[in-house]
C-alpha positions as CSV (number, residue, x, y, z in Angstrom):
1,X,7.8,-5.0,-13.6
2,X,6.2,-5.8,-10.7
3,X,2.2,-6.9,-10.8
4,X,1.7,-5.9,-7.3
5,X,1.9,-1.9,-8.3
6,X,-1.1,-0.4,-9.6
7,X,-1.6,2.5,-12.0
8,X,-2.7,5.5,-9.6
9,X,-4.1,7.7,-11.9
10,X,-7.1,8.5,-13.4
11,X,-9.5,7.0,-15.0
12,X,-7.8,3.7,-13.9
13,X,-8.2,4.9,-10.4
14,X,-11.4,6.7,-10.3
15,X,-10.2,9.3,-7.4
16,X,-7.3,10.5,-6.1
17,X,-4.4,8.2,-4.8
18,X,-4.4,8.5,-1.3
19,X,-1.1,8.4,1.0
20,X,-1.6,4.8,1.6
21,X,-2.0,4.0,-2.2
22,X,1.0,5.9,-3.4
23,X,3.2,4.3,0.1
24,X,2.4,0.7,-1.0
25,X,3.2,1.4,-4.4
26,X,6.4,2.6,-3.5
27,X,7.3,-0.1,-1.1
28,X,6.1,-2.3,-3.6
29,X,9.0,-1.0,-5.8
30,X,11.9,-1.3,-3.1
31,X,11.0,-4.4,-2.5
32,X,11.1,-5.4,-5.8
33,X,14.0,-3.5,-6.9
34,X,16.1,-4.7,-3.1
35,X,15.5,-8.6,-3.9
36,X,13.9,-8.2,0.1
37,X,10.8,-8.3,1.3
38,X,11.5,-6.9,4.6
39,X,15.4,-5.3,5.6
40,X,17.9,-6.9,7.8
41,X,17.8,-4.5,10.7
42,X,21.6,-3.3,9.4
43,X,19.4,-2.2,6.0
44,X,16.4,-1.1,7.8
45,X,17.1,3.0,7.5
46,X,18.2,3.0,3.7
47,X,15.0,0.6,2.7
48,X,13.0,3.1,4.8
49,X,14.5,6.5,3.0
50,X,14.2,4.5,-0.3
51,X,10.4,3.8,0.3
52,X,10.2,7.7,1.1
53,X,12.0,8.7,-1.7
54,X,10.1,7.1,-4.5
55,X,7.0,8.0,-1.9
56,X,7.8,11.8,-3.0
57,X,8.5,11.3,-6.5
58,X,5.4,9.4,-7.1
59,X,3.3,12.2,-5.6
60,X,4.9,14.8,-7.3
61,X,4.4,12.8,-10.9
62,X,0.8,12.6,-9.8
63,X,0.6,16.0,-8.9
64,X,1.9,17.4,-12.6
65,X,0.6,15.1,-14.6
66,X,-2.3,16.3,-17.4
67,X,-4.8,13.4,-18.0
68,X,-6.5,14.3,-21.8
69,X,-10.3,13.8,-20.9
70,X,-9.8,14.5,-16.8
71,X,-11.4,17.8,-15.3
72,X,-7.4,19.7,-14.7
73,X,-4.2,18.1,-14.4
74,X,-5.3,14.6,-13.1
75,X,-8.8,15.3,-12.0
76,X,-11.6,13.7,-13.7
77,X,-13.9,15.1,-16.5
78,X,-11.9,17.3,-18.7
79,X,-8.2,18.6,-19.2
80,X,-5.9,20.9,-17.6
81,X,-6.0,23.7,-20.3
82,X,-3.4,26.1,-21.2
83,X,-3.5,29.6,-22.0
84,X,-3.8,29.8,-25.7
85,X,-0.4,31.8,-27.2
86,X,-1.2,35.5,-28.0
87,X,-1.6,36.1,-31.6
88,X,0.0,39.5,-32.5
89,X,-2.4,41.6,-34.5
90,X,-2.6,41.6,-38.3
91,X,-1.4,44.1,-40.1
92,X,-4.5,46.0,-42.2
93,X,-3.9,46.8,-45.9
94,X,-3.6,50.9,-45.8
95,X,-6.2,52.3,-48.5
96,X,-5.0,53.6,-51.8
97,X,-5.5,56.9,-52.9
98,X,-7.8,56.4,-56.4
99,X,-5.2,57.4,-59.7
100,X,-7.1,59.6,-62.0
């Protein structure tokens, strides 16, 4: 859609997005989306919101995403794991009583 926004997760981006990287991606966006590089001053506050908005979003995407082969849900070197389900216990086979 737009080249200008890069991927902000790992292992394309070897650490963490910062603020800035996840504000210019999302400005990136508005601008892209508006048809405006920068607002008339009458469209100033809803470009502004907008690029907060999708600001927000994109930080809580980062934050819940699980990256196979990172170290827990984004992080590099291994994977967010999940509690295994329980297993209920199998039944035993009750001894029968020899027929003589």
């Amino acid at each position: 859609m737009c080249r200008s926004i890069k991927t902000l997760r790992p292992p394309v981006l070897p650490e963490e997005a910062t603020e800035e990287d996840i504000r210019a991606a999302a400005l990136q966006y508005v601008r892209k989306v508006s048809g405006f590089r920068a607002p008339a001053a009458h469209n100033r506050e809803i470009f502004e919101q907008a690029v907060d908005e999708i600001a927000d979003a994109t930080r809580r995407l980062l934050d819940g995403l699980e990256i196979r082969g990172a170290g827990g849900a984004g992080k590099p070197g291994g994977t967010a794991k999940r509690p295994a389900p329980e297993q209920a216990p199998q039944p035993q086979p009750e001894p029968q009583p020899d027929a003589a």
